[in-house]
C-alpha positions as CSV (number, residue, x, y, z in Angstrom):
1,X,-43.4,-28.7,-38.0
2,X,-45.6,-26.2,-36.1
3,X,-47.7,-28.6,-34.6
4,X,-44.1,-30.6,-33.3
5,X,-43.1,-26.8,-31.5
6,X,-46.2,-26.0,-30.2
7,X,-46.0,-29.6,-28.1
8,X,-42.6,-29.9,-28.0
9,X,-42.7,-26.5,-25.7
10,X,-46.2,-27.6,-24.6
11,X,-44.4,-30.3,-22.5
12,X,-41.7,-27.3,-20.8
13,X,-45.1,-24.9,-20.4
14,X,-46.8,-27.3,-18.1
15,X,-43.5,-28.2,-16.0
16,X,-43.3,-24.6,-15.4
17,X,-47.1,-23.8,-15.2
18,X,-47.1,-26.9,-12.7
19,X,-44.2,-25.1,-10.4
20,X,-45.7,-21.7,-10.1
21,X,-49.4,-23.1,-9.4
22,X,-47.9,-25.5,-6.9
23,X,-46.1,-22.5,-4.9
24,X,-48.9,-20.1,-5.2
25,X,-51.4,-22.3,-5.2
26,X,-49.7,-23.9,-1.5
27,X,-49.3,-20.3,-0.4
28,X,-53.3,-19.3,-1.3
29,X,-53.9,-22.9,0.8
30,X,-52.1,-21.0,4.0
31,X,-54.5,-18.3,4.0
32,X,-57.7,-20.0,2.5
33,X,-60.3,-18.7,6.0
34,X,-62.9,-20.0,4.5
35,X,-61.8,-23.6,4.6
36,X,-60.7,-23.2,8.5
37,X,-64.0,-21.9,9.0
38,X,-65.7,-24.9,7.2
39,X,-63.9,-26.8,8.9
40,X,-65.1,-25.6,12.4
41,X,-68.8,-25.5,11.2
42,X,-68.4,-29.6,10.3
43,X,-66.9,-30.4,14.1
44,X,-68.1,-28.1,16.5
45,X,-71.2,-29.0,16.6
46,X,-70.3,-32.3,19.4
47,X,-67.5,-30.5,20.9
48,X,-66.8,-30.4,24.5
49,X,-66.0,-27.3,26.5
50,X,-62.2,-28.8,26.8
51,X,-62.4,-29.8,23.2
52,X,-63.7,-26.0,22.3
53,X,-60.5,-24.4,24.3
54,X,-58.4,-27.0,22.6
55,X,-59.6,-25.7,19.2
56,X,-59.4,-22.4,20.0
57,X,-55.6,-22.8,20.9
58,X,-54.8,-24.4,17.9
59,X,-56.4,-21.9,16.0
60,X,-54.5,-19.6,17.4
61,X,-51.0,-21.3,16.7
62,X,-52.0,-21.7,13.2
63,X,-52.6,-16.9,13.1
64,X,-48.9,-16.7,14.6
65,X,-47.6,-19.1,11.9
66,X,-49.1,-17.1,9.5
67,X,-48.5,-13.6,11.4
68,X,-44.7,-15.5,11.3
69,X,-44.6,-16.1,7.9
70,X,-46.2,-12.6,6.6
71,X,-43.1,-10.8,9.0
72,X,-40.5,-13.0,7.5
73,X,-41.4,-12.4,4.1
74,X,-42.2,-8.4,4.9
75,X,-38.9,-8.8,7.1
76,X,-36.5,-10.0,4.0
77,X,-38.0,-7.7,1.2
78,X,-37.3,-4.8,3.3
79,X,-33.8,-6.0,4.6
80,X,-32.9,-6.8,0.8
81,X,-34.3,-3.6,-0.5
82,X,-32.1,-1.5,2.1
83,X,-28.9,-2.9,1.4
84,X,-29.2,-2.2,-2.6
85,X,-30.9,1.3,-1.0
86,X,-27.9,1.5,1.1
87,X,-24.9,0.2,-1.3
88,X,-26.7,2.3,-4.1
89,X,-26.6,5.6,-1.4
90,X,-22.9,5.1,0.0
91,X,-21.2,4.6,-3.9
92,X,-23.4,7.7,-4.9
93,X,-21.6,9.7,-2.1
94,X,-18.1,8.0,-2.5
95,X,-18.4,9.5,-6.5
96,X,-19.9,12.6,-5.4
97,X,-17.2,13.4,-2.9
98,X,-14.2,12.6,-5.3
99,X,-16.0,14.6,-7.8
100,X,-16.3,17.5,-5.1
101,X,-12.5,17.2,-4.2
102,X,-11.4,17.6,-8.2
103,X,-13.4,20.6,-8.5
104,X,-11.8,22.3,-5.9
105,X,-8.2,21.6,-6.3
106,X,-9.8,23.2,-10.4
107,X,-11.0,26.3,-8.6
108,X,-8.7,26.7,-6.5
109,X,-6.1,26.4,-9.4
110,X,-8.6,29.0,-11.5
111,X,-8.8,31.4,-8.2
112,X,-4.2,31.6,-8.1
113,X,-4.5,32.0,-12.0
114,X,-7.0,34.8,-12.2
115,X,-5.9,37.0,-9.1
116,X,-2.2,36.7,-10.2
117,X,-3.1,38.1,-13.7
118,X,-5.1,40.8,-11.8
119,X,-1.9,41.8,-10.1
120,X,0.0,42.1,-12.9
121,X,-2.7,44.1,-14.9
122,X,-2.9,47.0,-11.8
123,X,1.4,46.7,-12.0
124,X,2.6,44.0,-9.5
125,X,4.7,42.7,-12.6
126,X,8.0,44.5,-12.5
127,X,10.5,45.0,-15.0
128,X,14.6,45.3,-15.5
129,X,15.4,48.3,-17.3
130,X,19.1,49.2,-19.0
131,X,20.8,52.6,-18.1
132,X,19.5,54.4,-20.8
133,X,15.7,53.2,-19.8
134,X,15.0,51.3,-22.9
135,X,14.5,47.6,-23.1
136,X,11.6,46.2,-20.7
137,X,12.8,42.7,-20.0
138,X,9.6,40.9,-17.6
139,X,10.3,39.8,-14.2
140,X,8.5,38.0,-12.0
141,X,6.6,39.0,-9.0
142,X,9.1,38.2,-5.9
143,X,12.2,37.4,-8.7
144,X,15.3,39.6,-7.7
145,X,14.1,41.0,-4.4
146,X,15.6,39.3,-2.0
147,X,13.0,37.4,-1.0
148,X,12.9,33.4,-1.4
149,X,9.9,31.8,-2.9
150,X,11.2,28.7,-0.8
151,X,11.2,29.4,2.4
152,X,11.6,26.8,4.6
153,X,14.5,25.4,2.4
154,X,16.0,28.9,2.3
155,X,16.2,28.4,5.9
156,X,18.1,24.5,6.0
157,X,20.7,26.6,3.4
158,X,21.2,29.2,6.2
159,X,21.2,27.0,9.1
160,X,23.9,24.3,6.9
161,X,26.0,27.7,5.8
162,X,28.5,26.4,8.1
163,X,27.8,23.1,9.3
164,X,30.4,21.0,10.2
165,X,30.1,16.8,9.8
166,X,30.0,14.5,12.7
167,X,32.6,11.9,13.6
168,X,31.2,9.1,12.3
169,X,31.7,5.0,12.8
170,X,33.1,3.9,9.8
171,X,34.6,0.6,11.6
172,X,31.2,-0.9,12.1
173,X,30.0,-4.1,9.8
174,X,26.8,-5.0,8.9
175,X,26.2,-7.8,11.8
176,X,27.6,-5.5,14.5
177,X,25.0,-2.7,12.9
178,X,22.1,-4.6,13.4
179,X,23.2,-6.6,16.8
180,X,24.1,-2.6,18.1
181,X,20.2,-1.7,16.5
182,X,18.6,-4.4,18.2
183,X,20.0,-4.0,21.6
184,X,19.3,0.0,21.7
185,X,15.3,-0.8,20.7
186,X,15.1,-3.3,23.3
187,X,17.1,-0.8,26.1
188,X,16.3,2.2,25.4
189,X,13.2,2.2,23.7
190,X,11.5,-1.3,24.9
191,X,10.6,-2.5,21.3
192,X,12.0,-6.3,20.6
193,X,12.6,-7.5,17.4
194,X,13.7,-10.3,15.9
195,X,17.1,-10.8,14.3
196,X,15.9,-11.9,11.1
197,X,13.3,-9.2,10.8
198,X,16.2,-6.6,11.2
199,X,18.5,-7.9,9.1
200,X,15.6,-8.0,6.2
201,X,15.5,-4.5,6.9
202,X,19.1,-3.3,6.6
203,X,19.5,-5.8,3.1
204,X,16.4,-4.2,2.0
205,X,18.6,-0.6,2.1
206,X,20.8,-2.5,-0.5
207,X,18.2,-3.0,-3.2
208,X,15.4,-0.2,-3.2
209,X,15.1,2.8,-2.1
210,X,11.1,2.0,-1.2
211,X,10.6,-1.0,1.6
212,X,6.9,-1.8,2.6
213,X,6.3,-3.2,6.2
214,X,2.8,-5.0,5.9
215,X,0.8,-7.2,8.4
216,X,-1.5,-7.3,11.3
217,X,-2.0,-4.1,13.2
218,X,0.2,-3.5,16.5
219,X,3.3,-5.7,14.9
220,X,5.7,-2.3,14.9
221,X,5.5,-1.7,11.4
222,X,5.6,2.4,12.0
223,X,8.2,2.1,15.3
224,X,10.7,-0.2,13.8
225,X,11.9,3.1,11.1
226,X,11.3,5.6,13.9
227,X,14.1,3.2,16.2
228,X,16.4,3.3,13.6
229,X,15.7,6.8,13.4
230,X,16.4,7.3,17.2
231,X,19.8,4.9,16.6
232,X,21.1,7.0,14.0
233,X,20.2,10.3,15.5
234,X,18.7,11.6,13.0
235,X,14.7,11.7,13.9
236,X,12.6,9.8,10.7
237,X,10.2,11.9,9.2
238,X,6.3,10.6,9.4
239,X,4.0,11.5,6.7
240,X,0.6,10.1,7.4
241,X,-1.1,9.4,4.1
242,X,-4.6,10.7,3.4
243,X,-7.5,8.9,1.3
244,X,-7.3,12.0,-0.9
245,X,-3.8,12.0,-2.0
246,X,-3.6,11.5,-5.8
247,X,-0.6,13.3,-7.0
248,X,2.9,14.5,-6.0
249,X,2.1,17.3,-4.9
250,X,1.5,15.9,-1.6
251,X,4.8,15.0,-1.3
252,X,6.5,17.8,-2.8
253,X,3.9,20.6,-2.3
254,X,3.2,23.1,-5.0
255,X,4.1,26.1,-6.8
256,X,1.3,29.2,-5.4
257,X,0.4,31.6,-8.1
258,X,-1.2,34.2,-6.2
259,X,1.5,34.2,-3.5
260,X,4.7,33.4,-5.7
261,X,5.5,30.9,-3.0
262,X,6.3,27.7,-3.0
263,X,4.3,25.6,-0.4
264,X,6.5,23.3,0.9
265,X,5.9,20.3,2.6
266,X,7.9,18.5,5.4
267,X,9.1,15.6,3.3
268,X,10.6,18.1,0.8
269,X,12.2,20.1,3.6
270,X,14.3,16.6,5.2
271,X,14.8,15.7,1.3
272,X,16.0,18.9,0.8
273,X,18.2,18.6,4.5
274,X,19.5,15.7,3.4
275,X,21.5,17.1,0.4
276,X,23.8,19.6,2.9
277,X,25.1,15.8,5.0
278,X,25.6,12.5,4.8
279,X,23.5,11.1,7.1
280,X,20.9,8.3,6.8
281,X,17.6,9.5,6.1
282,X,13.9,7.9,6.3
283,X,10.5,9.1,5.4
284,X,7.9,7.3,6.5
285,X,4.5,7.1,4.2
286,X,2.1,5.7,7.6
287,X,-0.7,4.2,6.2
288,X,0.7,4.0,2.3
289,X,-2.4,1.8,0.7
290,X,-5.0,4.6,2.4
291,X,-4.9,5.7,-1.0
292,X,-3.7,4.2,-4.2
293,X,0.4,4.5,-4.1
294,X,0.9,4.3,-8.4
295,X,-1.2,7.5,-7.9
296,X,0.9,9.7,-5.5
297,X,4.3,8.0,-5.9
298,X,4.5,7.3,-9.5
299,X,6.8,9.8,-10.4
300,X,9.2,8.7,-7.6
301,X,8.6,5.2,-8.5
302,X,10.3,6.2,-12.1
303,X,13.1,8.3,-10.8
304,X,14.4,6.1,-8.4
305,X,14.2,3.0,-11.0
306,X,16.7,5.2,-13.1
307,X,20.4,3.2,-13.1
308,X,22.2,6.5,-12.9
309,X,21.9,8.9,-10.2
310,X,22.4,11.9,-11.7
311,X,18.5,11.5,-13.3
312,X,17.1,11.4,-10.1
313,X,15.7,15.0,-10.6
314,X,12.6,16.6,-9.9
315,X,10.8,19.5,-11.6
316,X,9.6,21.8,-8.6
317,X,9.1,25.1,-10.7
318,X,9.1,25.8,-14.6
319,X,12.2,27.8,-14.2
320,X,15.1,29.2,-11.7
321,X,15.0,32.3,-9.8
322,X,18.3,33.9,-8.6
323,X,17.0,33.6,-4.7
324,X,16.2,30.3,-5.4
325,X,17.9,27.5,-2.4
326,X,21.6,26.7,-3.3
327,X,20.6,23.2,-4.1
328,X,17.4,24.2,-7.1
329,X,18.7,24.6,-9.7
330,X,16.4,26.6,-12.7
331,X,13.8,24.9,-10.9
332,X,14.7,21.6,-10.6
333,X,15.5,19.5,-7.2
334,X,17.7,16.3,-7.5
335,X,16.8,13.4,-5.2
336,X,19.2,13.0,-2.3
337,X,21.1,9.6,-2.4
338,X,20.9,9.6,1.5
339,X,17.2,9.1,2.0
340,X,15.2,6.1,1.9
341,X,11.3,5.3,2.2
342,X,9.4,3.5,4.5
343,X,5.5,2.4,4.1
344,X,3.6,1.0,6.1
345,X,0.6,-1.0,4.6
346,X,-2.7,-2.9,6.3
347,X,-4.9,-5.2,4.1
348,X,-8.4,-4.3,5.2
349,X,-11.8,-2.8,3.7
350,X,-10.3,0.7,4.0
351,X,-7.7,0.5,1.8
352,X,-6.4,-0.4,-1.6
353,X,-4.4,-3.3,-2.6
354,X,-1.0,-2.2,-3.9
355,X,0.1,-2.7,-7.5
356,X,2.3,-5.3,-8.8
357,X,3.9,-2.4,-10.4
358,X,5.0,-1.4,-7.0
359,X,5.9,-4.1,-4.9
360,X,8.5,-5.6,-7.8
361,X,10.2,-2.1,-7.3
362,X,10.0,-2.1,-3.5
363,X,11.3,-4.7,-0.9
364,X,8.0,-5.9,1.5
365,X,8.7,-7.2,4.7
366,X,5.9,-8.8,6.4
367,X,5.5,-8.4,10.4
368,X,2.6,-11.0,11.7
369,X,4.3,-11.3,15.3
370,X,4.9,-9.1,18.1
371,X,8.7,-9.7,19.3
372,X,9.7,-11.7,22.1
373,X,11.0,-9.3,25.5
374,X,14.9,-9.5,26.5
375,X,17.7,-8.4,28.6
376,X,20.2,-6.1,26.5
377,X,22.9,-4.1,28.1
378,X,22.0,0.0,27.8
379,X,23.2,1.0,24.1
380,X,24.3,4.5,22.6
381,X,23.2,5.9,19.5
382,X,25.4,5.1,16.3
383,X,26.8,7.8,14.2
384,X,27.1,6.7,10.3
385,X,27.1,8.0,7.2
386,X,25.7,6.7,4.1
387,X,29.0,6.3,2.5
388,X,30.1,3.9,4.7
389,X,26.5,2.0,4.7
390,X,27.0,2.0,1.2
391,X,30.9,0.7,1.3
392,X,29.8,-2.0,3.9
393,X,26.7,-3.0,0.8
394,X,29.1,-3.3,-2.1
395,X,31.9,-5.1,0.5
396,X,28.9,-7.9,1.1
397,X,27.9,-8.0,-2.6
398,X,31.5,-8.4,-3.3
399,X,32.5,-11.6,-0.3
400,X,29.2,-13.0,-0.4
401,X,28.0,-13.5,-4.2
402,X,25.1,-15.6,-5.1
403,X,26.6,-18.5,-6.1
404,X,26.5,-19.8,-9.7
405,X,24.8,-23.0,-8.7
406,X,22.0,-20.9,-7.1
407,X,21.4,-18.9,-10.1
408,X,21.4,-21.8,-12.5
409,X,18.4,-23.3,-10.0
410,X,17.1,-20.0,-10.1
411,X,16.9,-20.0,-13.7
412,X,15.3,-24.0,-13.8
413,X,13.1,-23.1,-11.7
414,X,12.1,-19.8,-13.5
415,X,11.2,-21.8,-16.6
416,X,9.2,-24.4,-14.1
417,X,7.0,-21.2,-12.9
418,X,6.8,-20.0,-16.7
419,X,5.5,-24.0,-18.3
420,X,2.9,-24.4,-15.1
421,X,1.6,-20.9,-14.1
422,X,2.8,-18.7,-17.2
423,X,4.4,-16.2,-14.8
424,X,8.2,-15.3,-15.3
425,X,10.9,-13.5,-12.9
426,X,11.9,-10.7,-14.6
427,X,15.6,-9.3,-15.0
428,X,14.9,-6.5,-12.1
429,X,13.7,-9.3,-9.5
430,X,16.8,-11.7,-10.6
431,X,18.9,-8.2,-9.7
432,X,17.2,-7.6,-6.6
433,X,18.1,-10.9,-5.6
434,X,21.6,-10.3,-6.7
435,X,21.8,-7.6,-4.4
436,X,19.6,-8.4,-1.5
437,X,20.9,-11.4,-0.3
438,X,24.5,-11.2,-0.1
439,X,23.7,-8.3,2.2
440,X,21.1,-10.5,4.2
441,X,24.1,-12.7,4.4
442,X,26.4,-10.0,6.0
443,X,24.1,-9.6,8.2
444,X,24.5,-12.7,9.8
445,X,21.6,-14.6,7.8
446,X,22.0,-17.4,5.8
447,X,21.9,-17.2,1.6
448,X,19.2,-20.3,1.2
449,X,16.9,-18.4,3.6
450,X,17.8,-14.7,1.8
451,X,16.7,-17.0,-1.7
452,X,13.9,-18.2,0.5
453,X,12.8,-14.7,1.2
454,X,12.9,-13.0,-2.7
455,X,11.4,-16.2,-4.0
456,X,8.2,-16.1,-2.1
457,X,7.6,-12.3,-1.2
458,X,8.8,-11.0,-5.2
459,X,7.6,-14.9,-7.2
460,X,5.1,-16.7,-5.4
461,X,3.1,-13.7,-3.8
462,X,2.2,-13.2,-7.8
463,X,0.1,-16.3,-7.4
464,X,-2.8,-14.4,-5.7
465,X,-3.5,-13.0,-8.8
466,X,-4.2,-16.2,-10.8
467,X,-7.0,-18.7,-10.5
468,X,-6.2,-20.9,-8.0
469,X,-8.8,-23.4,-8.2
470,X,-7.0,-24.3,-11.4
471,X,-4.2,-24.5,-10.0
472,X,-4.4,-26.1,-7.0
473,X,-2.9,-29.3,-8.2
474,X,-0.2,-27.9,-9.5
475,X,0.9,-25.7,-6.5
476,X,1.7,-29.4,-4.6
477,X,3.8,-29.8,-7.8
478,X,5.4,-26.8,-7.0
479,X,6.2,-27.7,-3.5
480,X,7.8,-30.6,-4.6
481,X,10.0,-29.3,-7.1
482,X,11.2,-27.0,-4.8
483,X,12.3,-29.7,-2.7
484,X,13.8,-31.3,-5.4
485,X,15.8,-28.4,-6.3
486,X,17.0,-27.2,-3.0
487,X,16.4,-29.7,-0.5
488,X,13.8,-31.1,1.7
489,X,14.5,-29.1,4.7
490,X,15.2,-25.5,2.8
491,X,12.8,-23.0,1.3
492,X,10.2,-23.4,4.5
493,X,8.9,-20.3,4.0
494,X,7.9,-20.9,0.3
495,X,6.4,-23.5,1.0
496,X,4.3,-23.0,3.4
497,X,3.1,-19.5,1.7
498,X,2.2,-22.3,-1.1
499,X,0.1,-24.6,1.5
500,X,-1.6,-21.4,2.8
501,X,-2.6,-20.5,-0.7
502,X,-4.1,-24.0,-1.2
503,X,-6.2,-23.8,1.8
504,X,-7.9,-20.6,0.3
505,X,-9.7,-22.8,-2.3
């Protein structure tokens, strides 16, 4: 049996022994001078003086090819050695700069720990005392004297003490509202958008309180909020996200120690504004994907999933001070029912792709095309409150209810997506849809091309995820069921997401 291995393998030791004798060996052949210089010495001797310069120049070729070949391989060793120098180096400082950023935000929470216990050691602590000087109840440093540890919402309660609502429109509908939009962006602020792009930005209002513009840059993801802004006079808030956000705190700000202040940032403030009113509020997170949005929006991501109102609350501070804003109470904030957020995403090298987790809570609206110019007559702002925005939402869910036959092809097709591609709706999509369309329908849209919409920006955008190249026949299936279902002509947009998908494979 020992003699059968050693030639059984004998036979794969010569194949291989052949390969690596016939490269080196033809590589050795290249550069063997002595056998160019044999060959000289056998045919020189009867050569003519043209015959002698023809020589010489071919001798010559034959150094560059080999000069050639010794730079191409010297070339691509040194080119393959500084990209893994390079991709090693630029991960090393990516690592080392996160690392960097968490110990500061550690010392800097060590630094507000340790000088506010020195103040209280050398008596910056003060304390409550009955009449007869007994007791010794603790108070905190800036508690009880008169001096707000929030001060720029201190400020909104002072400047609100006596403010006095607007006359608002409360006779508008939901088409006129985004006709009366679209003619004030094109008149008084030149941007032109398309109908159907608006009125997927009013439904979106209906179902979530987070909408993500996405596409190509220079579409108007950022200027479409800060028109409606303008239109509802009452200027959106722009928060430009930074590659270092990671927590809330970048929304909300955070709690000082040493100071005994509360460092309040601007989206807090208009969140905080929007609790004295009724007006319509946005905040727009520019550049949301810059860094990862499950990090610095999770909480909000829970609250605003919560059925009741009532829980949207926030924990600014452990506990309540008396000078504490009208609207904290013991420290915690509730979420204004008048403000809704904007983001604004780009799919590129420089930033992260955004969770599944938070596009099935969010409404994305893609914008690949710049709009098409117009005449519009000269339009004035719009005064309305969210009340009424509201009322006009539940009035559309009310007229214009997904009809049962829709939700029974819905469901087919549901258990279609679950037998071929093991992916399923989910009850909060099959709401969504519920409330998104009939309000795309107010709007002046159509329901097929509101299903249209849900199915293939909350279903079919899913199918990135999966393995496509297994897929692929079952994608024309797809396409075809659809058809079946709902009609050759309907769900365009579906399908030709699906087509796009196939060409990626």
């Amino acid at each position: 049996m020992l003699d059968f291995i050693k030639s059984f393998l004998g036979v794969l030791w010569k194949g291989l022994s052949a390969i690596f004798v016939g490269i080196f060996g033809g590589i050795f052949q290249m550069f063997n001078f002595p056998d160019y210089f044999d060959v000289f010495k056998t045919y020189s001797p009867t050569w003519s003086a043209g015959e002698w310069v023809g020589a010489i120049v071919i001798a010559l070729l034959v150094v560059v090819v080999l000069v050639g070949v010794v730079w191409l391989v010297v070339w691509g060793i040194i080119r393959i050695v500084g990209k893994l120098r390079m991709k090693v180096t630029n991960q090393d400082l990516i690592d080392e700069i996160h690392n960097l950023k968490r110990q500061i935000v550690k010392l800097t929470q060590e630094k507000d720990r340790i000088l506010g216990m020195r103040l209280n050691a050398v008596g910056e602590t003060d304390y409550n005392f009955d009449e007869e000087g007994e007791g010794g109840e603790k108070k905190e440093e800036g508690e009880g004297t008169g001096e707000s540890r929030f001060y720029k919402l201190t400020e909104i309660d002072q400047i609100y003490e006596n403010y006095q609502a607007p006359e608002y429109d409360d006779e508008i509908t939901l088409e006129g509202l985004c006709d009366r939009f679209r003619n004030f962006a094109c008149a008084n602020m030149k941007l032109f958008y398309e109908k159907r792009v608006i009125r997927l930005f009013f439904a979106g209002f209906a179902t979530t309180r987070l909408l993500i513009l996405q596409g190509i840059s220079g579409t108007g993801k950022t200027s479409l909020p800060y028109a409606v802004g303008q239109f509802l006079d009452n200027p959106t808030t722009i928060a430009s996200v930074q590659p270092s956000w990671r927590d809330r705190t970048e929304l909300f700000g955070y709690f000082n120690e040493f100071t005994k202040r509360f460092n309040e940032t601007e989206v807090l403030k208009k969140m905080y504004e929007a609790t004295w009113n009724h007006n319509i509020y946005l905040t727009v997170l520019d550049e949301m994907n810059i860094a990862r949005v499950e990090y610095y929006f999770a909480e909000m991501l829970s609250i605003l999933e919560m059925p009741s109102r009532a829980n949207w609350i926030v924990d600014l501070v452990p506990s309540g001070w008396p000078n504490d804003p009208k609207h904290i109470v013991k420290g915690r904030f509730t979420l204004p029912e008048n403000m809704w957020f904007i983001g604004t995403a780009n799919n590129d090298d420089s930033t992260f792709a955004i969770s599944d987790k938070v596009y099935d809570r969010a409404i994305p609206i893609n914008i690949n095309s710049k709009g098409v110019p117009f005449d519009a007559p000269l339009t004035e702002k719009l005064y309305i409150s969210n009340t009424h925005l509201e009322d006009l939402f539940h009035k559309a869910q009310e007229e214009h209810k997904v009809s049962q036959e829709i939700i029974d092809k819905i469901n087919i097709l549901d258990d279609y997506v679950i037998e071929h591609f093991r992916l399923a709706f989910g009850n909060r999509i099959v709401k969504q849809l519920k409330e998104f369309v009939p309000v795309y329908v107010g709007c002046g849209g159509t329901e097929i091309d509101g299903i249209d919409y849900v199915l293939c920006n909350k279903i079919l955008r899913k199918f990135e995820s999966l393995n496509l190249g297994y897929i692929r026949d079952e994608v024309d299936g797809l396409i075809e069921y659809l058809s079946e279902l709902f009609g050759e002509e309907n769900m365009q947009e579906s399908k030709e997401y699906l087509q796009r998908l196939k060409k990626l494979f």
